[in-house]
C-alpha positions in Angstrom: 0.0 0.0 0.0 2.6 2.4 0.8 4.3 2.0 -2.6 0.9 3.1 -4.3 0.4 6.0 -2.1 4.0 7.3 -3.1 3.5 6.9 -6.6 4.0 10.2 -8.4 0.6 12.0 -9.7 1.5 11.9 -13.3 2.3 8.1 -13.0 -1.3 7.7 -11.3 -3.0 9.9 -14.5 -1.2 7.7 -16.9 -1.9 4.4 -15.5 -5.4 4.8 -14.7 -6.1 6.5 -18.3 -4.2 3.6 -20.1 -6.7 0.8 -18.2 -9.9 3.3 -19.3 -8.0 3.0 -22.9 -7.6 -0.4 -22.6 -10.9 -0.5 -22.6 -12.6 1.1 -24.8 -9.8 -0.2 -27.1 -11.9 -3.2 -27.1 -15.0 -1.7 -27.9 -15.9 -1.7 -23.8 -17.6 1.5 -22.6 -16.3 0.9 -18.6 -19.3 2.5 -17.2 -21.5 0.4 -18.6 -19.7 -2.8 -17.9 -21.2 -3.8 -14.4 -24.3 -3.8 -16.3 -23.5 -5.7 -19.7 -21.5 -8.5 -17.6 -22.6 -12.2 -17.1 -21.7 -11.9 -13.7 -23.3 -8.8 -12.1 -26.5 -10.6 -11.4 -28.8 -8.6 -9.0 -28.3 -4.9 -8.0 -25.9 -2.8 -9.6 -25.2 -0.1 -7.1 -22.4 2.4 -7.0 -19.8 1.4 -5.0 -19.7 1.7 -1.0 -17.4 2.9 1.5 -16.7 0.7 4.3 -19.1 3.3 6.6 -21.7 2.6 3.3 -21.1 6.3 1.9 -20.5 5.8 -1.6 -17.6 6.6 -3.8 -18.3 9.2 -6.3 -16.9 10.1 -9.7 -13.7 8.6 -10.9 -13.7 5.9 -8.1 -16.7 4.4 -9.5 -15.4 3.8 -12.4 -12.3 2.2 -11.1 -13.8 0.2 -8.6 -16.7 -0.9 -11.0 -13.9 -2.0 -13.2 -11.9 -4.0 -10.6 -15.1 -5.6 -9.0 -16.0 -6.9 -13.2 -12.1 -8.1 -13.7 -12.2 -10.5 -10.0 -15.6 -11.2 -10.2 -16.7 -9.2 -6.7 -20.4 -9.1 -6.6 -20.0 -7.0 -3.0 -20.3 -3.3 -3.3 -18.2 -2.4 0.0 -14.7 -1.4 -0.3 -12.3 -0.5 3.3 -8.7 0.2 3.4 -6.4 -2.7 5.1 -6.5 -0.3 8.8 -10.3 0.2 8.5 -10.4 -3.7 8.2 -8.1 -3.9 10.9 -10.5 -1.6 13.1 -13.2 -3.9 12.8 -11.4 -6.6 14.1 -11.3 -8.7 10.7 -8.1 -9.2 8.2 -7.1 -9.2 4.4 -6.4 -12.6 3.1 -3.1 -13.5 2.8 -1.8 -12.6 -0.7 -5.1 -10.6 -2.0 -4.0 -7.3 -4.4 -5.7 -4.0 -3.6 -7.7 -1.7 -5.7 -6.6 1.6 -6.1 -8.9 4.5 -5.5 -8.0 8.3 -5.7 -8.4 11.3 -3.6 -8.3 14.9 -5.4 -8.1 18.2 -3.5 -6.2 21.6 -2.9 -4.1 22.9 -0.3 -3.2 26.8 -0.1 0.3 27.4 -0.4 1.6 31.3 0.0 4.2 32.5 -3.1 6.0 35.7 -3.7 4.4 37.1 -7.2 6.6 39.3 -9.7 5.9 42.5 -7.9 7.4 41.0 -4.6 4.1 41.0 -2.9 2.4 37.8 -1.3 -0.6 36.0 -2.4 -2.0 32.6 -1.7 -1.9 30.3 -4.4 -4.4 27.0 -4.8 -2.5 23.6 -5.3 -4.3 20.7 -6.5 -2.5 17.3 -5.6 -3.6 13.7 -6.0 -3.1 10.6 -3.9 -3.7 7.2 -4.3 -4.2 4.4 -2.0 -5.0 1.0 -2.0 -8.9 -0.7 -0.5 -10.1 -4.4 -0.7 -13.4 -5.8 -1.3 -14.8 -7.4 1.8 -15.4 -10.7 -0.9 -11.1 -10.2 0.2 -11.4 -10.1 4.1 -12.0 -12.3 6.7 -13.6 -11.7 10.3 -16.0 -8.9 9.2 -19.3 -8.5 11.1 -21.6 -10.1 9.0 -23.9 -7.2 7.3 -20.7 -6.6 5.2 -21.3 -9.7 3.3 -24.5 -9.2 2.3 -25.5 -8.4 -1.4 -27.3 -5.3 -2.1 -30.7 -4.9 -1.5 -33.1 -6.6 -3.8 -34.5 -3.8 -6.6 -38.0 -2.2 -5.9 -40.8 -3.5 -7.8 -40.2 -2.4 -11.5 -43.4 0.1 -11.2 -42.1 1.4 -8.3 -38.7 2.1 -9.8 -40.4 3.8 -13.1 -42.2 5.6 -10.4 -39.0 6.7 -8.4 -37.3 7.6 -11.9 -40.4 9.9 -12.9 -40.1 11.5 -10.0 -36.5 12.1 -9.8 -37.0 13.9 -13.6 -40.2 16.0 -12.6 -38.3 17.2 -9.8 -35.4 18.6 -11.5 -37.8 21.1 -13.5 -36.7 20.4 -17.0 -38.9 21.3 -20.2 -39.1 17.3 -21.5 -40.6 17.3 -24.7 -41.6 14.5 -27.1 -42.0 13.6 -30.8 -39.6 12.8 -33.6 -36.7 10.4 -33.6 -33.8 11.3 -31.8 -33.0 12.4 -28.1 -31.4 15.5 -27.4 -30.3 19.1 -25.1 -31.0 22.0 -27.1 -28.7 24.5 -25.1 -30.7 27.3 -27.1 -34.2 26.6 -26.4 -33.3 24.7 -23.0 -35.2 21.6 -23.4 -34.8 18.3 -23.6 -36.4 16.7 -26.8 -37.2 12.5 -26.7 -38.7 10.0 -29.1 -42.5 9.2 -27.8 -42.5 6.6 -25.1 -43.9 4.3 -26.9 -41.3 4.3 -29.5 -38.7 2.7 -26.6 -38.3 -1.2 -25.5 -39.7 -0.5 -22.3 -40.0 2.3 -19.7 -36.7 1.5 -18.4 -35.0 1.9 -21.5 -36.8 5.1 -22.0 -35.4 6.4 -18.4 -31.9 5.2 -19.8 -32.0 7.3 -22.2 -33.6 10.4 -20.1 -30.7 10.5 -17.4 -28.2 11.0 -20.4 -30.1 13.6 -22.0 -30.9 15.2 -18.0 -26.9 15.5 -17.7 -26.2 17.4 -20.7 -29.3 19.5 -19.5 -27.3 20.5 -16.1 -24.7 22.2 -18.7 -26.5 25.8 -18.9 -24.5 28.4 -16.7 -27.8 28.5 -14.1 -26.8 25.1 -13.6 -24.0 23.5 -13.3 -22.4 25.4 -15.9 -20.1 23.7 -18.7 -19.4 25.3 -22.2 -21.5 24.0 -25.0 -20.6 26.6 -27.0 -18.4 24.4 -29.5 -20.2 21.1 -28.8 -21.7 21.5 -32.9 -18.6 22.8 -34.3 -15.2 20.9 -32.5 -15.6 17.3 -32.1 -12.8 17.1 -29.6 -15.2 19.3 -27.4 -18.4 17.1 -28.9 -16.8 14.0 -27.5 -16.1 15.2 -24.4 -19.6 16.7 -23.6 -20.5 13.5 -24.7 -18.5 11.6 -22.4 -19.5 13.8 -19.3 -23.3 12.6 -20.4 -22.8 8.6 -20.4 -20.6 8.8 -17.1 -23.0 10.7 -15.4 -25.7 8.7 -16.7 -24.5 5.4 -15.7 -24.5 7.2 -12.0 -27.7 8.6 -12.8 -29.3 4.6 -13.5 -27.1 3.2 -10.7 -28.9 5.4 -8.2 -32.6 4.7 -9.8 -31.7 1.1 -9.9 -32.5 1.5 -14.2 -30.3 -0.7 -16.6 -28.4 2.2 -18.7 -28.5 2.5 -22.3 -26.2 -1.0 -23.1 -26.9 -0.6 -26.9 -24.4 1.6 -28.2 -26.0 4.4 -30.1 -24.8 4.7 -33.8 -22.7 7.5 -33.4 -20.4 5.6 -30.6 -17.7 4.2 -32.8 -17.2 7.9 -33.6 -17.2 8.8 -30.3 -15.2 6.0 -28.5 -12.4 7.2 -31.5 -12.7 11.1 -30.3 -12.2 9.6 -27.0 -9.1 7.6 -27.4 -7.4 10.5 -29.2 -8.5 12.9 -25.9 -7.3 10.3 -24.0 -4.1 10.3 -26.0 -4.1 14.4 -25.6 -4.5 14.8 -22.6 -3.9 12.1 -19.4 -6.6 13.9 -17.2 -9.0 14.1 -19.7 -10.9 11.0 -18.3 -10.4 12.6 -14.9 -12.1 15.8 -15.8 -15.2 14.6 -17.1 -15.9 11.8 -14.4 -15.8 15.5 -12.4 -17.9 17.3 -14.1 -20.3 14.4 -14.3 -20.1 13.8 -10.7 -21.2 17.9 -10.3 -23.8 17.2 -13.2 -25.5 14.1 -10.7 -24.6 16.2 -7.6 -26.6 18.8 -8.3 -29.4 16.7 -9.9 -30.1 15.1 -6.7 -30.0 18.5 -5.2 -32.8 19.2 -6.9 -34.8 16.1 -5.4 -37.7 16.8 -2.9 -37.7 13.6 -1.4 -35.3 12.9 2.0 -31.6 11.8 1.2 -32.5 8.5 3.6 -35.5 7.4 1.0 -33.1 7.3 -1.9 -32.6 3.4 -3.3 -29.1 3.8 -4.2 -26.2 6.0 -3.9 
């Protein structure tokens, strides 16, 4: 563990975007994964802190990815001293995931003029956690699956909800989905038109996280989205990250299908991948603010929510 939390931050960029590129290498969007494999029978949730807070933005991904590679079907993560603290233990010989923790500290420098101003610092660290499917002695609520789904009804009922709440214009007819950043709604095929009513809620929460774009809102730049495909693709991206959070917390299946327009897109993304090493950082952020502020928006208590 202490080898990973010394690693230098550019090494941690590097080697987490070359797994994500790995993946969708192979044609494998990783947020959709827990979903689309053989093995994630049952509740896809996101995953859970040993205290059952749950990990948000990048460290969903990564730990979504680990649990699909060793077949972990629990959502609860702990470092090897939180394990410890409960009076259990790792397995001898089991690898940890690593997991990420972004902030800023405030450092004071001397500017040209010689005067003294504080400057923000990010920094990154990374550190190592286990499933509990990897440690022994646990009290025994930590081995239990998720909670069985709510009745489908009551899930399409939930998901309604969650979209009334936010306030956005949803309007129907034609044959695509789509933000129009100009006339500030949110245009969708006729219900009917979808599979089922889960597939049409898929397709809702990513149309809901390009909505959070507009500057009363969360606030990211849209400006070029029709005329730069670099900044197309990475709207884009933002949209299916945050709408694989957006499902996991609705307990909805997300859209699986890639749309046609994907093999365009999972190209853009390799080559912003290949650009720029944080580029897979910075949009698991701002989708994280987009489904932040979406449940912000929610009326119901923060205890009555399925999933988090």
């Amino acid at each position: 563990m202490g080898k990973t939390e010394e690693e230098p931050r550019a090494d941690i960029y590097a080697r987490i975007t070359q797994r994500i590129v790995t993946e969708l290498e192979k044609g494998v969007r990783p947020w959709v994964q827990p979903w689309s494999a053989g093995n994630a029978t049952g509740r896809v949730t996101r995953p859970l802190r040993h205290n059952g807070e749950p990990y948000t933005g990048m460290n969903v991904l990564l730990l979504w990815s680990e649990a699909m590679a060793r077949g972990y079907l629990a959502p609860i993560w702990m470092t090897f001293r939180q394990a410890r603290e409960l009076g259990a233990h790792v397995r001898k010989g089991e690898a940890n995931a690593t997991v990420i923790y972004a902030s800023r500290f405030t450092r004071t420098e001397t500017d040209a003029r010689g005067d003294e101003v504080e400057k923000e610092i990010p920094f990154l660290k990374a550190y190592g956690v286990f499933n509990v499917e990897q440690i022994e002695g646990l009290p025994e609520h930590y081995y239990q699956g998720p909670a069985p789904h709510l009745d489908p009804d009551e899930r399409i009922g939930r998901a309604d909800r969650f979209f009334a709440n936010t306030g956005a214009v949803i309007r129907h007819g034609g044959a695509q989905a789509f933000y129009s950043p100009s006339a500030d709604h949110i245009q969708m095929p006729p219900f009917e038109t979808f599979r089922d009513a889960a597939g049409y809620v898929a397709v809702l929460s990513h149309e809901i996280v390009h909505w959070t774009a507009d500057s009363r809102r969360v606030g990211r730049d849209l400006s070029r989205y029709g005329k730069d495909r670099t900044e197309r693709a990475r709207e884009e991206l933002v949209a299916e990250i945050g709408s694989a959070l957006v499902c996991a917390d609705l307990g909805i299946v997300p859209e699986l299908e890639p749309r046609p327009d994907h093999a365009a897109y999972i190209a853009s993304w390799l080559k912003a991948l290949a650009d720029d090493k944080r580029a897979i950082f910075k949009a698991a952020a701002h989708a994280q603010r987009a489904v932040t502020y979406l449940h912000g928006l929610q009326q119901e208590p923060e205890a009555e929510r399925e999933a988090a």
